[in-house]
Wavefront OBJ file of the C-alpha trace (Angstrom):
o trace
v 92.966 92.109 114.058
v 95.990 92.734 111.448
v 93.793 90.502 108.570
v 90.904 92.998 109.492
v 92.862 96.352 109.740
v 94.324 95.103 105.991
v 90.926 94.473 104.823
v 89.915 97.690 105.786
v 92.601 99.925 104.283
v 93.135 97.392 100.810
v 89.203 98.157 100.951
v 89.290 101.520 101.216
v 92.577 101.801 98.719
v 90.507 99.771 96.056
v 87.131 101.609 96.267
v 87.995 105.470 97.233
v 91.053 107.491 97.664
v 92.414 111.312 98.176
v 89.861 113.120 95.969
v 86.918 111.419 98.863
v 88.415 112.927 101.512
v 87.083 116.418 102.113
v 90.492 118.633 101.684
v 91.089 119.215 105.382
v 91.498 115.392 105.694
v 95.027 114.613 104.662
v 95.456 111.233 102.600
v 98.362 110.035 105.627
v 96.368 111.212 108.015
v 92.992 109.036 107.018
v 95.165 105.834 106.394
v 97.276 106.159 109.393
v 93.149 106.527 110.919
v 92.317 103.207 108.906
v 95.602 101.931 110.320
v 95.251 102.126 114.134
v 91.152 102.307 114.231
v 90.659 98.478 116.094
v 93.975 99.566 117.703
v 92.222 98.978 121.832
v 89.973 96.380 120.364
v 91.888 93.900 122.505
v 92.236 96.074 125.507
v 88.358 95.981 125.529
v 88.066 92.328 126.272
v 89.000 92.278 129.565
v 88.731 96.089 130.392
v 86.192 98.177 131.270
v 86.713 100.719 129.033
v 85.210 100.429 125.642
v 86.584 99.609 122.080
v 86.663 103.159 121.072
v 87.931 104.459 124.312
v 91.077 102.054 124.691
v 91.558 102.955 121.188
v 91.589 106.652 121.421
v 93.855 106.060 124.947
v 96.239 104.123 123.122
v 96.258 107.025 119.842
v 96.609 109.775 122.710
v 99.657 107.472 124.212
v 101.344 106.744 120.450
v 101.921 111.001 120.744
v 100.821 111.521 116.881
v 101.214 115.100 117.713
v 104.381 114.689 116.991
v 104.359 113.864 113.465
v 100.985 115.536 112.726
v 99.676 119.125 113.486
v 96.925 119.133 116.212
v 94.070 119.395 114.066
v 94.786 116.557 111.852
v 95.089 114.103 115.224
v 91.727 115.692 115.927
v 90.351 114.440 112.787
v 91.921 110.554 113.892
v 89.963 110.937 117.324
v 86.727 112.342 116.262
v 86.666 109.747 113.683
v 87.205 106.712 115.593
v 84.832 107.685 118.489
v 82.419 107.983 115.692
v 82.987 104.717 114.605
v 82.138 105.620 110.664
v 83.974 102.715 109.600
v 82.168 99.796 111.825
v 79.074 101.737 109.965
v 80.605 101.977 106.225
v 82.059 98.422 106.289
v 79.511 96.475 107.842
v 79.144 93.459 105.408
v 81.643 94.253 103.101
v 84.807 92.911 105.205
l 1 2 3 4 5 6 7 8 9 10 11 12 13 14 15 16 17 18 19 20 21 22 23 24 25 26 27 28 29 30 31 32 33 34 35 36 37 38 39 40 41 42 43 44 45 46 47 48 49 50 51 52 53 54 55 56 57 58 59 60 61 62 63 64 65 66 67 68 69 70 71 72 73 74 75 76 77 78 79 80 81 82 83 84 85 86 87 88 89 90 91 92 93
């Protein structure tokens, strides 16, 4: 899981950056997103609740709110239930 999450962010470093965000995205915000986004992967083995669930449980239990405004730990949540990145990186990691 760490070797994947650094894929994914040296990845996303290497290829993109700030000025692919749309501007209500901040740059911390999307990496500390890349960061924790397999975060309840393991949780999901032997759990009922899925991937993106334990994930979002464990965000919601990590209290970003209280070194982000609301609306920016909105952004983290909405975009790992979407799961864009499982989508974007397929085959590349």
């Amino acid at each position: 899981l760490e070797l994947h999450t650094l894929r994914v962010m040296t990845q996303w470093e290497g290829h993109h950056g700030p000025q692919d965000l749309p501007p209500e995205v901040w740059p911390e915000t999307f990496r500390l997103t890349l960061a924790l986004h397999d975060i309840g992967k393991p949780l999901s083995y032997d759990h009922p609740l899925t991937q993106h669930d334990a994930t979002t449980d464990l965000i919601a239990a990590l209290e970003p709110h209280r070194m982000l405004p609301p609306e920016q730990v909105r952004i983290i949540l909405a975009v790992i239930d979407g799961d864009p990145f499982g989508k974007l990186f397929k085959g590349m990691t």
